[in-house]
MDTraj code that builds the backbone (N, CA, C; nanometers):
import mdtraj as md
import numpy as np

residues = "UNK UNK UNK UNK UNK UNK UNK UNK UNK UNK UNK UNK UNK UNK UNK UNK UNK UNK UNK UNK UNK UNK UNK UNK UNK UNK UNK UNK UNK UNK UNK UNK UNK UNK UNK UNK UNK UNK UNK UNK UNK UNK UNK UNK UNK UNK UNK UNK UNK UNK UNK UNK UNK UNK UNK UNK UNK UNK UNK UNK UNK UNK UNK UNK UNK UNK UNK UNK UNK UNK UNK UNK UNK UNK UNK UNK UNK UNK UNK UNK UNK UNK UNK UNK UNK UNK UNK UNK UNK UNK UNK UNK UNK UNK UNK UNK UNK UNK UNK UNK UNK UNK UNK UNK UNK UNK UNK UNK UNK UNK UNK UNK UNK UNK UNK UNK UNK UNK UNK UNK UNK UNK UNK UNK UNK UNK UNK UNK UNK UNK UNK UNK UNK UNK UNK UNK UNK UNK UNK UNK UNK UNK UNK UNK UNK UNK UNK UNK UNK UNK UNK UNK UNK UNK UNK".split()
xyz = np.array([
    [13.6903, 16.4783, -9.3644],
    [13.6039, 16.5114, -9.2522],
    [13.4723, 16.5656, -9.3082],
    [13.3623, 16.4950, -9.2701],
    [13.2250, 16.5603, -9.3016],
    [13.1824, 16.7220, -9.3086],
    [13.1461, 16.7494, -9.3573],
    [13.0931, 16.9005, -9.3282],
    [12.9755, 16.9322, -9.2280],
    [13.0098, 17.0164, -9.1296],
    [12.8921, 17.0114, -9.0407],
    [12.7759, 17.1198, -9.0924],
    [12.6639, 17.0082, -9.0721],
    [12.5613, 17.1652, -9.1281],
    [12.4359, 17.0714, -9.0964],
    [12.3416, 17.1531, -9.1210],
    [12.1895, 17.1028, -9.0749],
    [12.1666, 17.0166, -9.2236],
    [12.1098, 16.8459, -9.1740],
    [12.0358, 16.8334, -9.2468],
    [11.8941, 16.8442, -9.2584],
    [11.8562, 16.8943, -9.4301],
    [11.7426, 16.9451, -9.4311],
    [11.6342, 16.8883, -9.5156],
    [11.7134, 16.7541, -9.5998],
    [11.6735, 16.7112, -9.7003],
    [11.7250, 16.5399, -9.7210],
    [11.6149, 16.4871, -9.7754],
    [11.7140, 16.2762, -9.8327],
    [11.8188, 16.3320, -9.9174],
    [11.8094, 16.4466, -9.9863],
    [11.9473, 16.4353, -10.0622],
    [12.0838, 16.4535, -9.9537],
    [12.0901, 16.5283, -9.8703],
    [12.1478, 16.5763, -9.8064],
    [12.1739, 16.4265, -9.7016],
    [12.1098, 16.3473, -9.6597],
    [12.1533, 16.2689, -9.5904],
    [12.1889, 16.1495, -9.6467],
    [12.1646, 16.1246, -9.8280],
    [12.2609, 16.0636, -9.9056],
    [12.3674, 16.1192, -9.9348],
    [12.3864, 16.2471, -9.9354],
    [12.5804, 16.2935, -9.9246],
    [12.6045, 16.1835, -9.7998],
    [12.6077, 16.2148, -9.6934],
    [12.6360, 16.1982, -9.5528],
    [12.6749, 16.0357, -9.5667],
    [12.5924, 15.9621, -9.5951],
    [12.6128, 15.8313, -9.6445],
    [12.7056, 15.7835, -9.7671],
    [12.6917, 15.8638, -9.8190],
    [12.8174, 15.8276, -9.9292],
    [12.9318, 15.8627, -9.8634],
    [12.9743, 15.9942, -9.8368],
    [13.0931, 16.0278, -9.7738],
    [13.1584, 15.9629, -9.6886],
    [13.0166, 15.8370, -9.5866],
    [13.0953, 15.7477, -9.4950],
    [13.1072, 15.6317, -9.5895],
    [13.0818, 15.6045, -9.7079],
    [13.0578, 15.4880, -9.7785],
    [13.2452, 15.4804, -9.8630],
    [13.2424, 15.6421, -9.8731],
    [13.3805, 15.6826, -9.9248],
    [13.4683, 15.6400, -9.8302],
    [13.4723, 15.6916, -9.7301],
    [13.5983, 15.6407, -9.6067],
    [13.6067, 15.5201, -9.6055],
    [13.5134, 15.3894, -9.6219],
    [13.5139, 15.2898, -9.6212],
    [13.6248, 15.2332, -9.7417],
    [13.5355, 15.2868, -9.8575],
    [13.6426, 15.2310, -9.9705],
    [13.7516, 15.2211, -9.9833],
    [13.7911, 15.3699, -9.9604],
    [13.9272, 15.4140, -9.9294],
    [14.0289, 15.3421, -9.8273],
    [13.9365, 15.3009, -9.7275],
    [13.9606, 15.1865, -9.6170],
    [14.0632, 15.0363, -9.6866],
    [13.9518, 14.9981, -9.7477],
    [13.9656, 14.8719, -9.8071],
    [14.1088, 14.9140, -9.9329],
    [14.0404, 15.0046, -10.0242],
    [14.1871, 14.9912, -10.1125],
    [14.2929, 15.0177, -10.0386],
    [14.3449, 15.0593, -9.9742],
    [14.4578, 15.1029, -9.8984],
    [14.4961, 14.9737, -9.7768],
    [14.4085, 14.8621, -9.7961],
    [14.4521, 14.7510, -9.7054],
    [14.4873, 14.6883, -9.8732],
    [14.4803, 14.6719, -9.9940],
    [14.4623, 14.6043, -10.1125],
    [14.3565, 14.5345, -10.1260],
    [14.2161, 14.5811, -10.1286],
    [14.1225, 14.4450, -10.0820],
    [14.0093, 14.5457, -10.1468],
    [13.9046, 14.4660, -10.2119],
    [13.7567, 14.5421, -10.2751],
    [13.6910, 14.5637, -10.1885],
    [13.5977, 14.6556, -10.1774],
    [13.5033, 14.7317, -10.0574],
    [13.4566, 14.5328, -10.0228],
    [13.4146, 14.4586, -10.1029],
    [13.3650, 14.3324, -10.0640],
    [13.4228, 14.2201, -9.9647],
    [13.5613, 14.2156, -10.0397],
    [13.6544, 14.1842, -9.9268],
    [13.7035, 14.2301, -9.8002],
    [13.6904, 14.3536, -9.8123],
    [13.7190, 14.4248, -9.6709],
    [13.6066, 14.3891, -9.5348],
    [13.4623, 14.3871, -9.6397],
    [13.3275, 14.3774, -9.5607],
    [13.3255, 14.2178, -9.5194],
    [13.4094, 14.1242, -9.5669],
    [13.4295, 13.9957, -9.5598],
    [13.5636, 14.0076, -9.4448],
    [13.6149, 14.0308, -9.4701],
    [13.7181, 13.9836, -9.3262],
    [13.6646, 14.0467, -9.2124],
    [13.6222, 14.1562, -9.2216],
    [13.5601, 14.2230, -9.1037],
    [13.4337, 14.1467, -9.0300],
    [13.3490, 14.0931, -9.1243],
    [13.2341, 14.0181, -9.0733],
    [13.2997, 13.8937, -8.9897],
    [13.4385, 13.8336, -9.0434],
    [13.4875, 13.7119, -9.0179],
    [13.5560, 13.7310, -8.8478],
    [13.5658, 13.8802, -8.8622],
    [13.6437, 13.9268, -8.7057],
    [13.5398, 13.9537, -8.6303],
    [13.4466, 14.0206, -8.5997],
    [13.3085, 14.0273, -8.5347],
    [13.2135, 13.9383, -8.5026],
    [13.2504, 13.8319, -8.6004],
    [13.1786, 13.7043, -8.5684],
    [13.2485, 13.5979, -8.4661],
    [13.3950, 13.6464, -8.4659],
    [13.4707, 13.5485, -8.3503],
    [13.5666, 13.4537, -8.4369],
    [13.5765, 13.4723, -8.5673],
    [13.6749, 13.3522, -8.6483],
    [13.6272, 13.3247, -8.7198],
    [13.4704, 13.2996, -8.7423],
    [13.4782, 13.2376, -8.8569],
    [13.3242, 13.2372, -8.8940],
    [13.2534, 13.2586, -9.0089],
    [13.0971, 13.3305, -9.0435],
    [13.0888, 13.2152, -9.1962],
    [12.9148, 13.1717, -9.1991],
    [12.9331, 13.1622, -9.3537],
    [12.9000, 13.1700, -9.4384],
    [12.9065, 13.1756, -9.5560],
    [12.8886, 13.2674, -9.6894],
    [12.7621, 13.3076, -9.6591],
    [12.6371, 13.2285, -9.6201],
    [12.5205, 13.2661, -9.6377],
    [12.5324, 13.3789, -9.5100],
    [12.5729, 13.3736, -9.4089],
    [12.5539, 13.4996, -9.3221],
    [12.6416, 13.6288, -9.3503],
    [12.7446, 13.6409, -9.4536],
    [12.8174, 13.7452, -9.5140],
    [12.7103, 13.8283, -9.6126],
    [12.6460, 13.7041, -9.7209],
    [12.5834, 13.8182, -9.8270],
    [12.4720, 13.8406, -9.7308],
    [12.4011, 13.7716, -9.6570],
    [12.2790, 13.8380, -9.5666],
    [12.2909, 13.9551, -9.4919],
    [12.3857, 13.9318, -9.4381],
    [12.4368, 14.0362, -9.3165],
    [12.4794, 14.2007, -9.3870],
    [12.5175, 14.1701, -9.5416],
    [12.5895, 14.2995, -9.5905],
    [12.4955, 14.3141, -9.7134],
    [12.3819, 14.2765, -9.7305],
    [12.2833, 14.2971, -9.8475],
    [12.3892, 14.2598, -9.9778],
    [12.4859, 14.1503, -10.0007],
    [12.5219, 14.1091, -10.0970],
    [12.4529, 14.0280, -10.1644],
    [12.4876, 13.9803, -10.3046],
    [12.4223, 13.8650, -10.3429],
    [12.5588, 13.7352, -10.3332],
    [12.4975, 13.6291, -10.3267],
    [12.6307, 13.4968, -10.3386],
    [12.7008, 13.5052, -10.4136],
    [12.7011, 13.5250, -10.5642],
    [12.8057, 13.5733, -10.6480],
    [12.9055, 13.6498, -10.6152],
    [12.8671, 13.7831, -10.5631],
    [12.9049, 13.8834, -10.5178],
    [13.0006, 13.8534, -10.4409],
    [12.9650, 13.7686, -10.3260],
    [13.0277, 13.6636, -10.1872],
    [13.1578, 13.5620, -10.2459],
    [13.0998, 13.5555, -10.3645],
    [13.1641, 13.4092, -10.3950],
    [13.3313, 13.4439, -10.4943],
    [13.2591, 13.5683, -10.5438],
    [13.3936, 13.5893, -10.6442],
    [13.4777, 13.6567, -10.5820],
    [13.4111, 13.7445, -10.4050],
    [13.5214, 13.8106, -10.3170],
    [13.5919, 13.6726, -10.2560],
    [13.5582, 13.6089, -10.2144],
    [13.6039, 13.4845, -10.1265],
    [13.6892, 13.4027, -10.2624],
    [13.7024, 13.3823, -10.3607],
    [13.7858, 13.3280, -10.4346],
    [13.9356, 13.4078, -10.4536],
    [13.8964, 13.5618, -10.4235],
    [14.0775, 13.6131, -10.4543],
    [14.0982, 13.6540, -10.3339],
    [14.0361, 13.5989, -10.2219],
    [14.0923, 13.6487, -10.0718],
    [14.1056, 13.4860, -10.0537],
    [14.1120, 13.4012, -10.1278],
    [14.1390, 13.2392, -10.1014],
    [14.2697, 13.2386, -10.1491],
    [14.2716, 13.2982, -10.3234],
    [14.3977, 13.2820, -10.3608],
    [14.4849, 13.3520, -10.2780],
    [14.4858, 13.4699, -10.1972],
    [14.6001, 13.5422, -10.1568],
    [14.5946, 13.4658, -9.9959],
    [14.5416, 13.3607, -9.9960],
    [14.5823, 13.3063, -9.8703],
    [14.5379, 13.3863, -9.7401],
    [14.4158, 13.4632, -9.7824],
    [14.3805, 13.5029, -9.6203],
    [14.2785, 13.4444, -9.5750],
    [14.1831, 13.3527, -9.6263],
    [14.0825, 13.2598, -9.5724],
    [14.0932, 13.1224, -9.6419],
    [14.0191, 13.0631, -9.5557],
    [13.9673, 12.9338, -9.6133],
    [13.8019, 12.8812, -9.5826],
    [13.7625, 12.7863, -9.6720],
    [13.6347, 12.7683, -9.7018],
    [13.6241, 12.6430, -9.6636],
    [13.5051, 12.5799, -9.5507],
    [13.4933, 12.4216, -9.5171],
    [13.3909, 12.4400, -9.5148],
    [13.2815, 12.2924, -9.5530],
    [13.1626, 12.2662, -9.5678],
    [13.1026, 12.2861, -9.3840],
    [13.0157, 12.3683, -9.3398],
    [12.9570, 12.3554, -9.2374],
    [12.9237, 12.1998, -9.2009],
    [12.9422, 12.1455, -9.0761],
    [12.9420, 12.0054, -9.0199],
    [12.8374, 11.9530, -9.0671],
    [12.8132, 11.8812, -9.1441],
    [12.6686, 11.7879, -9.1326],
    [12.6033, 11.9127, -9.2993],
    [12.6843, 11.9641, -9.3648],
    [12.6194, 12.0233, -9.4245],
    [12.6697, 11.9742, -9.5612],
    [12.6114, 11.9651, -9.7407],
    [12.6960, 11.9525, -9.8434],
    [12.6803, 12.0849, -9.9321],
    [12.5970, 12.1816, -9.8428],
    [12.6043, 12.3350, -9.9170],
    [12.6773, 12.4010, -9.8706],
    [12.6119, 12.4667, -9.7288],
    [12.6467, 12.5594, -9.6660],
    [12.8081, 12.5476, -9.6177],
    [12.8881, 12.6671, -9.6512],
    [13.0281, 12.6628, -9.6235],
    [13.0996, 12.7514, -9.5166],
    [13.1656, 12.7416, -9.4462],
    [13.2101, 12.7924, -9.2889],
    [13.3172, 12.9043, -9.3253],
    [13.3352, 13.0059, -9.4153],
    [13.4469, 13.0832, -9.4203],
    [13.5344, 13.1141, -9.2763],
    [13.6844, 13.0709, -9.2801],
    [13.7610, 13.1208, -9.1751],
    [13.8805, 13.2052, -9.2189],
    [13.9789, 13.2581, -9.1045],
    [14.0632, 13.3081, -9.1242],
    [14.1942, 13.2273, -9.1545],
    [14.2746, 13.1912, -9.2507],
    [14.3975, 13.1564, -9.2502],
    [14.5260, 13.1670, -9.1069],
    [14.6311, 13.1371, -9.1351],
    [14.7157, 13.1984, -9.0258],
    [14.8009, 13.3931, -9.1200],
    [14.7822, 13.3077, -9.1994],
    [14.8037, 13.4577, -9.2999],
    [14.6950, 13.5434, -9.3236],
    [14.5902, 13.4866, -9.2813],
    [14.5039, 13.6237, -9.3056],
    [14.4637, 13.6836, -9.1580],
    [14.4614, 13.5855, -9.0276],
    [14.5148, 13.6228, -8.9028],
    [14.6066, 13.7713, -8.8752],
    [14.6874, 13.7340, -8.9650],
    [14.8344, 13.8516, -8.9743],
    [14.7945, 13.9471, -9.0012],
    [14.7171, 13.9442, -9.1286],
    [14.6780, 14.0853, -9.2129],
    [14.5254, 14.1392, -9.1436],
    [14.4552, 14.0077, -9.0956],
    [14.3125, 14.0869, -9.0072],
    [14.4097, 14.1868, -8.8764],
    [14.4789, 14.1335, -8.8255],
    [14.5685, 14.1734, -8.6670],
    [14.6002, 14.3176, -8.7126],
    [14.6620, 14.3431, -8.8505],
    [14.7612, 14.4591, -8.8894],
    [14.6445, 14.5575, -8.9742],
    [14.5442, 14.5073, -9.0769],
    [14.4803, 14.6192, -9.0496],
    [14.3293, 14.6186, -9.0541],
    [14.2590, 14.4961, -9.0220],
    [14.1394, 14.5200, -8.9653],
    [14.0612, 14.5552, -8.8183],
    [14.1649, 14.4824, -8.7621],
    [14.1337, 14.4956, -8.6536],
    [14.1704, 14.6277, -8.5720],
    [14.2259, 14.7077, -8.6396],
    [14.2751, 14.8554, -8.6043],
    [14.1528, 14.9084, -8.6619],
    [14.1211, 14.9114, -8.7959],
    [14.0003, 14.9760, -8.8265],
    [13.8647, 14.9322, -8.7587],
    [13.8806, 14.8633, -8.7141],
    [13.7552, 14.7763, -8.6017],
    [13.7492, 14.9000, -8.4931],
    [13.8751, 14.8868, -8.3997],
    [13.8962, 14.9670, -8.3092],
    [13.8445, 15.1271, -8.3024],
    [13.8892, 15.1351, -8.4430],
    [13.9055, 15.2981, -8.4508],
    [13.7611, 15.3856, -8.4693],
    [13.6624, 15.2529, -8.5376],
    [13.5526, 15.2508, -8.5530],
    [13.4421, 15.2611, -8.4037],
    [13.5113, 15.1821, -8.3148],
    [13.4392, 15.1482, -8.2087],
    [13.4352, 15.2872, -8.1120],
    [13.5934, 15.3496, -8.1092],
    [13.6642, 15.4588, -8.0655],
    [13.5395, 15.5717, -8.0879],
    [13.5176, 15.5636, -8.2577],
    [13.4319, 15.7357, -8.3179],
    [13.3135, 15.6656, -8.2042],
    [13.2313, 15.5643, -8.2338],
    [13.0632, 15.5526, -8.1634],
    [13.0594, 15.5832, -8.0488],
    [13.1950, 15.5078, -7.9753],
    [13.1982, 15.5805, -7.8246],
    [13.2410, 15.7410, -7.7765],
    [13.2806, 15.7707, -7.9152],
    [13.3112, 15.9317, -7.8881],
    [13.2137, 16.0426, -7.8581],
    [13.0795, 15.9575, -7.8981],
    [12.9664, 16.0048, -7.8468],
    [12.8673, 15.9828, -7.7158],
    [12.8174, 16.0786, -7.7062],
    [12.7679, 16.0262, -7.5437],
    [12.6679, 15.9161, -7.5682],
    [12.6204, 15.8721, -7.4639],
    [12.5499, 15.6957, -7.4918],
    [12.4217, 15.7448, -7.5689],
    [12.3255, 15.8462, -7.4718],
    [12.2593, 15.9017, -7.5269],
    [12.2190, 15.9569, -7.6521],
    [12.3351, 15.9828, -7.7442],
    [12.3714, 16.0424, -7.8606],
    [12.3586, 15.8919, -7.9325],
    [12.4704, 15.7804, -7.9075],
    [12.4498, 15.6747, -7.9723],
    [12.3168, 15.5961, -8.0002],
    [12.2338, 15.5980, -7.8873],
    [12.1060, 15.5112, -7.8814],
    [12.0102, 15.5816, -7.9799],
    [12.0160, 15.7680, -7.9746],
    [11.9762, 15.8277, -8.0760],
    [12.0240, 15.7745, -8.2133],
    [12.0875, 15.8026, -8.2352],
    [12.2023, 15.7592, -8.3614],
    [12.1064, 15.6580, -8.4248],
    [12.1487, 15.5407, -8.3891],
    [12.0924, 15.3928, -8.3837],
    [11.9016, 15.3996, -8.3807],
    [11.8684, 15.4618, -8.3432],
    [11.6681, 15.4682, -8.3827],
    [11.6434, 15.5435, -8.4811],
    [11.7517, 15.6926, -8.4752],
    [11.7106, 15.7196, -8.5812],
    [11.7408, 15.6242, -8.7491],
    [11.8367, 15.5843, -8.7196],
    [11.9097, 15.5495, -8.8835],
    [11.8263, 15.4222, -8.8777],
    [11.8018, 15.3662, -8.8432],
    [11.6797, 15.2480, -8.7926],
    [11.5617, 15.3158, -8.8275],
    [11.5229, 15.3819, -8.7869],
    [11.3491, 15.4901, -8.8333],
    [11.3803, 15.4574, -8.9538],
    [11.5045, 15.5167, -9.0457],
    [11.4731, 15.6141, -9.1389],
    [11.5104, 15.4639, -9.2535],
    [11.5722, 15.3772, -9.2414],
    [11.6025, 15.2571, -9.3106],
    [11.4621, 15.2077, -9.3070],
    [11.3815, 15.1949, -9.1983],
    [11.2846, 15.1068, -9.2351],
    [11.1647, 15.2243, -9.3292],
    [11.1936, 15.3325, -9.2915],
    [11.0862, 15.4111, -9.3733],
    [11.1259, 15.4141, -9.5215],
    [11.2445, 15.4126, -9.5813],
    [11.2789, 15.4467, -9.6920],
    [11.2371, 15.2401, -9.7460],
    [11.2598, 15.1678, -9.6841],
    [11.2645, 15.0368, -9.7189],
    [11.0893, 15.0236, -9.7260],
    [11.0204, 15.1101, -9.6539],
    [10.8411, 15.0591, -9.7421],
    [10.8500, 15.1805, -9.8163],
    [10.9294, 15.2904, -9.8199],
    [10.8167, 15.3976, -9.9375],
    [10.9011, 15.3198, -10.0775],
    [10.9949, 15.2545, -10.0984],
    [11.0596, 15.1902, -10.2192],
    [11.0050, 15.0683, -10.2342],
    [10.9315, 15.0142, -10.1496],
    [10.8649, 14.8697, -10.1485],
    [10.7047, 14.9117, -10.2471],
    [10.6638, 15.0395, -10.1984],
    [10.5436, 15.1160, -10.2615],
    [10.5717, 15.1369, -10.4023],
    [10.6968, 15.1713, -10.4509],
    [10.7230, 15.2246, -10.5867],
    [10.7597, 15.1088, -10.6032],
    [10.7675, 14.9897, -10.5799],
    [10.8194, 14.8474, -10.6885],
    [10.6559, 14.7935, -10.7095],
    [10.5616, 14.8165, -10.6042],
    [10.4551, 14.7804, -10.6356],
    [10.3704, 14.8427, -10.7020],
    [10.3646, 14.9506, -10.6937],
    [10.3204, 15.1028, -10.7751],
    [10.3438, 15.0251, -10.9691],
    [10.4603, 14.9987, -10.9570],
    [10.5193, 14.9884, -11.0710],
    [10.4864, 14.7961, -11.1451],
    [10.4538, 14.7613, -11.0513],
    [10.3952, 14.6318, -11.1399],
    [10.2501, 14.6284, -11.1454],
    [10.1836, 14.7038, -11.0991],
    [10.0813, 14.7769, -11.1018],
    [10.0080, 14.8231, -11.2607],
    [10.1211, 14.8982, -11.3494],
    [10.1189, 14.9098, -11.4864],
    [10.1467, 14.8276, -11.5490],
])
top = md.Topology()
chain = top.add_chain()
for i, resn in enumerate(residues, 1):
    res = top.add_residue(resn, chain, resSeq=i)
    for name in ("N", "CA", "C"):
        top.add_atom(name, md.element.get_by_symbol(name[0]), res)
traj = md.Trajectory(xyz[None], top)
């Protein structure tokens, strides 16, 4: 459980983010699955069945590798499968197996729930806050680091 206290500082609201970054992990090992794979079946349940590769690493700031070597040992253990998008000879359609059906049912889709449960535990008001701020503060931290990559080719 988080510690409640004022934040006062970016360091302080990178604890906050790690600590939920921790529950996550912890999430995933305890289903047997890498923080990558976990972020892969979950995208595959939110999307309605079935998402593909290129909208997984987009959607979760992965790179394709990244995508590609999670989707090879969640292939071997039989919880997805991979088909060329219709009319496509790149782009590939990741879906759910009937075995990975089983294991999304038993424990993603509970952690889906439970997830949905905390956001609504807040008043709407609180959420819409929530959501502008972490939105403000992503896009502010995403140009003052855009400044220091340019800063830096600069020299």
């Amino acid at each position: 459980m988080p510690k409640q206290h004022d934040i006062t500082n970016a360091r302080e609201m990178d604890v906050l983010y790690r600590e939920s970054d921790k529950l996550y992990y912890e999430l995933a090992r305890n289903c047997g699955l890498s923080e990558t794979a976990y972020w892969i079946l979950y995208a595959i349940e939110v999307s309605g069945g079935s998402i593909t590769q290129r909208e997984i690493a987009s959607n979760f700031s992965y790179s394709k590798q990244t995508v590609n070597s999670a989707l090879k040992t969640l292939e071997a253990r039989g919880l997805v499968e991979l088909d060329y998008v219709e009319g496509s000879r790149k782009s590939k359609l990741v879906s759910l197996t009937p075995s990975g059906r089983a294991f999304s049912d038993e424990r993603i889709r509970p952690a889906i729930a439970a997830e949905d449960r905390a956001f609504l535990s807040l008043a709407p008001e609180e959420r819409l806050e929530l959501l502008r701020l972490v939105s403000a503060y992503t896009e502010a931290i995403d140009r003052e680091l855009a400044n220091l990559k340019e800063g830096e080719c600069d020299r």
